[in-house]
Residue, then its C-alpha position, 0 to 999 in steps of 0.5 A: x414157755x408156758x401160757x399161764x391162766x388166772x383161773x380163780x384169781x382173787x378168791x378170797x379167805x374172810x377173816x374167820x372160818x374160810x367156806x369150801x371153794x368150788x370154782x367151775x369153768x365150763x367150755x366145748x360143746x354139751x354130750x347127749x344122754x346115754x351117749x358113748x361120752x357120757x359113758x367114757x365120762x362114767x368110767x373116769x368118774x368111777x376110777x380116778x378118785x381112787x388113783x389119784x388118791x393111790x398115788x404119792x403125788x395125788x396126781x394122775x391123768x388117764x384117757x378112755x374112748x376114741x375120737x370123737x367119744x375119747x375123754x380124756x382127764x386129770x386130778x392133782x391133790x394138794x400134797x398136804x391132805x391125805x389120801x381119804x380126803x384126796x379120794x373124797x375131793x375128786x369124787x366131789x369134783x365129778x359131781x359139782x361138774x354135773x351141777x356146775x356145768x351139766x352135760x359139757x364135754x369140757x369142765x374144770x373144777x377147783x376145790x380146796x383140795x384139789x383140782x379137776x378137768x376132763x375134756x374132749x380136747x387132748x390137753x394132756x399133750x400140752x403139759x404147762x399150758x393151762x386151761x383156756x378159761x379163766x375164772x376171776x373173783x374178789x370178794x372186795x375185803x381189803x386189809x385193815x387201813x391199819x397196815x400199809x398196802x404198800x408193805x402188806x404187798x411187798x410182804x406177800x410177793x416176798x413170800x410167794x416168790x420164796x414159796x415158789x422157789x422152794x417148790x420147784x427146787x423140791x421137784x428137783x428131788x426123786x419124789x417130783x413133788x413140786x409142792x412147798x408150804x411157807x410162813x412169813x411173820x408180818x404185823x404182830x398186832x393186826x396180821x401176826x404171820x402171812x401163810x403160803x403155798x405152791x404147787x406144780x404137776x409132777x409131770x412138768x419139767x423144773x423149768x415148766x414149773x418154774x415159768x408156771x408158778x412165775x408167772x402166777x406169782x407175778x400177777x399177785x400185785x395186779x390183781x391182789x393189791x391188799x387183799x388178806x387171801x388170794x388163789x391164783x389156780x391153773x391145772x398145771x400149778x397153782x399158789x395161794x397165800x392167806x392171813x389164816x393158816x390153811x394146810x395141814x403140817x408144818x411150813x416147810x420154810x419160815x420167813x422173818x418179817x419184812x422192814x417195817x415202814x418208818x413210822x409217821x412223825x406227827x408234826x411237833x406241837x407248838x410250845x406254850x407261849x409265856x402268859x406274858x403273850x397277847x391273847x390276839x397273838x395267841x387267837x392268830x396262832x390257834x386260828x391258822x393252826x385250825x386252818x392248817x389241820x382242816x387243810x391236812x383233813x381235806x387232802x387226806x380225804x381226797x388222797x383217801x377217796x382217790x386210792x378208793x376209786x382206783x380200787x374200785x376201777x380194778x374191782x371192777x375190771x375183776x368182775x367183768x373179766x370173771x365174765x369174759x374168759x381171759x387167760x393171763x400169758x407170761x411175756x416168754x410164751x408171747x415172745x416165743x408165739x411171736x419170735x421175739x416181735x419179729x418184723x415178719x410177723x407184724x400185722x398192723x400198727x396203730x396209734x396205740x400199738x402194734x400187732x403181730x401174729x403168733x402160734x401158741x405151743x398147742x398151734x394154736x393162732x394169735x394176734x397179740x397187740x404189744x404197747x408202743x413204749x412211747x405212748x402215754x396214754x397207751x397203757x390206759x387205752x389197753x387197760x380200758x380195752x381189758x376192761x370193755x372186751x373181757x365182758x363183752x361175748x357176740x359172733x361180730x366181735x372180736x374176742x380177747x383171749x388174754x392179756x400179760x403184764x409186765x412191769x408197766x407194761x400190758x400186752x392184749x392177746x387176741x383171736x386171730x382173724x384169717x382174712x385181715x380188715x376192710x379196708x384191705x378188700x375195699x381200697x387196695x386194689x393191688x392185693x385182688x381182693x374182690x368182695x361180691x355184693x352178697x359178702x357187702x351186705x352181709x358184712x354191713x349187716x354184721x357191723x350193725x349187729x354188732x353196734x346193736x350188741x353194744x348199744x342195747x344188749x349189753x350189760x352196760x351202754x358201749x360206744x365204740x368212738x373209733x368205727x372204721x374200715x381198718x377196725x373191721x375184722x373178717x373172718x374165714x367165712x368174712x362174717x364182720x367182727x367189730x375190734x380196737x376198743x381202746x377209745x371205746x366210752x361206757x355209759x351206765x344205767x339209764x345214761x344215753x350221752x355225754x361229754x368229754x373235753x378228750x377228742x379221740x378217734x379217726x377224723x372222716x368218721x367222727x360226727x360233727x357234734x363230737x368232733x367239734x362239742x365232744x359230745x358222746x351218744x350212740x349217735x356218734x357210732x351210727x354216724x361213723x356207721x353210715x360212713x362205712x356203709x356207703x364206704x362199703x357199697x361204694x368201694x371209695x374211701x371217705x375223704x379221697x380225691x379219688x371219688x371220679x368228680x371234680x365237684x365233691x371234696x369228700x366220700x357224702x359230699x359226693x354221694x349226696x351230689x349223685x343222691x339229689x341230681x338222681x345220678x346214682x349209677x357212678x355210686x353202684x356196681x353196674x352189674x348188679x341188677x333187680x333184687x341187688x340193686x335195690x338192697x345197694x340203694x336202700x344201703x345208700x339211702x340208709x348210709x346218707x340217713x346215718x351221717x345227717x349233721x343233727x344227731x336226732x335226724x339220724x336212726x337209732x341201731x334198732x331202726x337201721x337193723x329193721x330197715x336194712x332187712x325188712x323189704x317194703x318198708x317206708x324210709x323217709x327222706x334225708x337230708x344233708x350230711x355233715x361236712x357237706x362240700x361242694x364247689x357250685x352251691x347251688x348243685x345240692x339242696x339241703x334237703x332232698x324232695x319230701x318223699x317217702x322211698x319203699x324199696x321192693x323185692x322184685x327191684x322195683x323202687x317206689x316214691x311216695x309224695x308226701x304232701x299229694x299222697x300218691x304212689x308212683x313206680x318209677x324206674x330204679x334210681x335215687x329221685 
């Protein structure tokens, strides 16, 4: 089974003279100048073009060095150009490398004529499953509004689906040159004919090429709705179809046009009334047809403007996953990853769906998150989990590696991370899973970073709308890795809220202006923030029984109790003493600023990231948070003592009254 990547997925042909296409995905790490690599990469540079040109495939792969210094390197010409021009492409391919993607070990290149990878990774061991990288383009033409989608969409799939077939059948010949050529006659007055093309590696199987090109062709309608041209390209197979002829020779299959839809009966006009009629009556009868056509008009500018916008979302899905590198899997390589879904391999389940771990052929680990098919709204949460993951690159993130349409369906491919979530190490006691106080507040500075990530760094606002312990990921090293944006709200240009009548995400969490008005800010993501840090540092869950005190109702409710009567010991691991117990309390105290009801009381990402790693730094007082309970009203004020607390180094707390101005050093406690 095989993992299929969109490498150049909707590249587009314009109308008239296609431009020479050079797409380059660019991975691994860099080789240094004069390097034994880089003179392994000369040698392959100097002899490939040559036998690849040699061969009657135009195929030939070839590995120099040893490890760590071995390159190893493959060339696939289409089977249509000629030797010279086979020759000439993969030279090209060596030199747009260099361009493209100077001094990295591992480079694929695409050109017209033929394709190109070397790498310090020994993929040549796993034929079929394509490049890891994916690069994905629209030039944003569509077809002329002339012709139906529906039937230009239907009439490219018809043929690549027979191109394809034509291609693996020829590879079942002694020559193994998967390669066919295609033309299928379409709309004689706007688009006369539609051309195609497919390709496998002569050194695949009949049932490799056959899952390859399967895969690609199945993709077609997801990402090339309408579009007059499109590549879908990987190392191992690749397709194409366009509106203009593009390879050289005869097709070697001719298709006749599809059925054609029936055409539109415009609605019969209105005889003319004898002379003898009313001239009122006649007046009646011209205004309500003026009305009726104004009606037609409006709703099909709304249906027009409609289809418009859902272009627009999937273009736009286009672009962002073009800067994220997502490889585009079939559903038997995910259903071999996985055996089958089984229940063994079951990881988690959530509103949404349900995860399970899974080895790609190359043993390569994955977590793949499969749609419950009852769910409604699920498919629009994993298409806009798609849609924000695949621009989004940062360490404390979890990184989506791909995705597989099928039918209605989608199924979102992610990095495995080793050690599970949070709320494994902070609220199940029975696994043993311990957390030293170093791993804690490595892990809160991790989440911070990355809601600092979303917030300001990146390309467009982010609001995560679901942070919680069990959407926290550790890695290896339980370095923090922010995952499940399928709730996740994007706020462009120089937007910093807004509002939604849809209230999503984990109550516990959820800020009271959110939960109650649905009003959306970054505010809303340090609230649930400030939640899971004092979750963190005090191993309790929020809204937990369990919190040692008949008084509180919730986790802040109990800590805020503690906080105002400067009992802070029940809150903290005794054991921790000095430097530790002040960075516990500084924790604490940055927690309770984070889940304050009024949203401009609480600090923005970059405030917290100072104050959770600038020692002597001044913090003002909290007040109370949301959801305050408590059973003796008067056992917490709604405010506490206007200081100001500096929390040093050596462990030492100071409180600076704000209204007399002095500094006082106390002992390490809250008040």
């Amino acid at each position: 089974m095989l993992a299929v990547v969109v490498v150049a997925v909707a590249v587009l042909l314009p109308l008239t003279t296609a431009q020479p296409m050079q797409e380059s995905t660019c991975a691994s790490d860099a080789y240094a100048a004069n390097s034994t690599y880089q003179a392994n990469l000369g040698v392959l540079a100097a002899a490939l073009p040559a036998n690849a040109s040699a061969t009657p495939d135009g195929y030939v792969t070839a590995t120099v060095g040893v490890v760590p210094d071995q390159v190893s390197a493959l060339a696939l010409c289409r089977s249509d150009v000629n030797a010279s021009s086979c020759r000439a492409c993969v030279a090209a391919g060596f030199t747009g490398a260099q361009q493209d993607c100077p001094n990295l070990k591992d480079v694929t290149i695409y050109q017209d004529d033929c394709i190109l990878r070397f790498s310090d990774q020994r993929f040549l061991d796993f034929v079929g499953t394509n490049s890891p990288v994916s690069v994905l383009h629209s030039d944003g033409n569509n077809i002329t509004g002339a012709v139906p989608v529906a039937w230009f969409n239907a009439a490219v799939l018809a043929l690549m689906n027979a191109t394809a077939n034509l291609a693996v059948a020829a590879g079942n010949n002694a020559t193994k040159k998967y390669f066919a050529t295609a033309v299928e006659d379409f709309d004689p007055k706007h688009y006369p004919k539609i051309y195609g093309m497919a390709q496998c590696a002569p050194v695949m199987t009949v049932a490799q090429c056959r899952s390859c090109l399967s895969g690609f062709v199945a993709s077609i309608p997801w990402w090339l709705n309408g579009k007059p041209g499109g590549r879908v390209l990987g190392i191992w197979c690749n397709l194409r179809y366009n509106v203009k002829p593009f390879y050289s020779g005869q097709p070697m299959l001719k298709l006749s046009a599809p059925p054609a839809p029936p055409p539109v009966v415009p609605s019969p006009a209105a005889a003319q009334t004898s002379t003898e009629r009313k001239r009122r009556i006649a007046g009646i009868s011209a205004g309500v047809a003026c009305f009726v056509v104004f009606m037609l008009i409006l709703s099909a500018w709304g249906f027009i403007r409609s289809k418009r916008n859902k272009a627009t979302k999937k273009d736009s899905l286009l672009k962002k996953m073009a800067r994220g590198k997502c490889t585009i899997f079939d559903l038997p390589t995910l259903q071999e990853a996985t055996e089958n879904f089984s229940e063994k391999h079951k990881l988690g389940e959530g509103g949404f769906g349900t995860v399970y771990k899974g080895k790609l052929p190359d043993g390569q680990e994955i977590a793949v998150k499969k749609l419950l098919e009852s769910c409604g709204n699920g498919l629009h949460q994993q298409y806009n989990e798609v849609m924000v993951l695949a621009a989004l690159q940062h360490k404390n993130l979890v990184r989506l590696q791909g995705f597989c349409v099928h039918k209605n369906d989608m199924l979102l491919v992610y990095e495995y991370i080793k050690n599970g979530s949070l709320d494994n190490f902070l609220f199940d006691v029975g696994t043993g899973n311990t957390l030293s106080w170093d791993q804690q507040y490595n892990i809160i500075i991790g989440i911070a970073k990355g809601i600092m990530y979303l917030h300001e760094d990146s390309s467009i606002r982010i609001i995560h709308r679901d942070l919680k312990a069990n959407n926290i990921l550790l890695g290896e090293d339980m370095d923090p890795k922010i995952a499940d944006f399928g709730l996740a709200r994007l706020l462009g240009g120089d937007h910093t809220d807004t509002k939604t009548t849809r209230i999503v995400g984990t109550y516990g969490y959820m800020a009271p202006e959110y939960a109650i008005h649905g009003n959306v800010s970054p505010k809303i993501d340090i609230f649930s923030f400030g939640v899971l840090v004092l979750e963190i540092v005090t191993k309790r869950k929020n809204c937990s029984s369990d919190n040692g005190s008949s008084d509180a109702v919730n986790l802040l409710s109990y800590v805020w109790s503690c906080w105002t009567k400067g009992e802070i010991s029940p809150l903290i691991d005794q054991s921790l003493e000095g430097h530790f117990q002040s960075q516990a309390l500084r924790c604490i105290h940055i927690g309770l600023l984070c889940v304050q009801s009024d949203p401009d009381d609480r600090p923005d990402i970059p405030s917290v990231i100072f104050m959770l790693t600038r020692d002597n730094m001044e913090l003002q007082s909290p007040t109370q948070p949301a959801f305050f309970f408590d059973r003796d009203s008067n056992s917490a004020s709604q405010q506490s003592d206007q200081r100001v607390f500096v929390y040093d180094r050596s462990g030492a707390i100071y409180e600076e009254d704000i209204s007399v101005n002095g500094i006082t050093l106390t002992e390490v406690h809250a008040r």
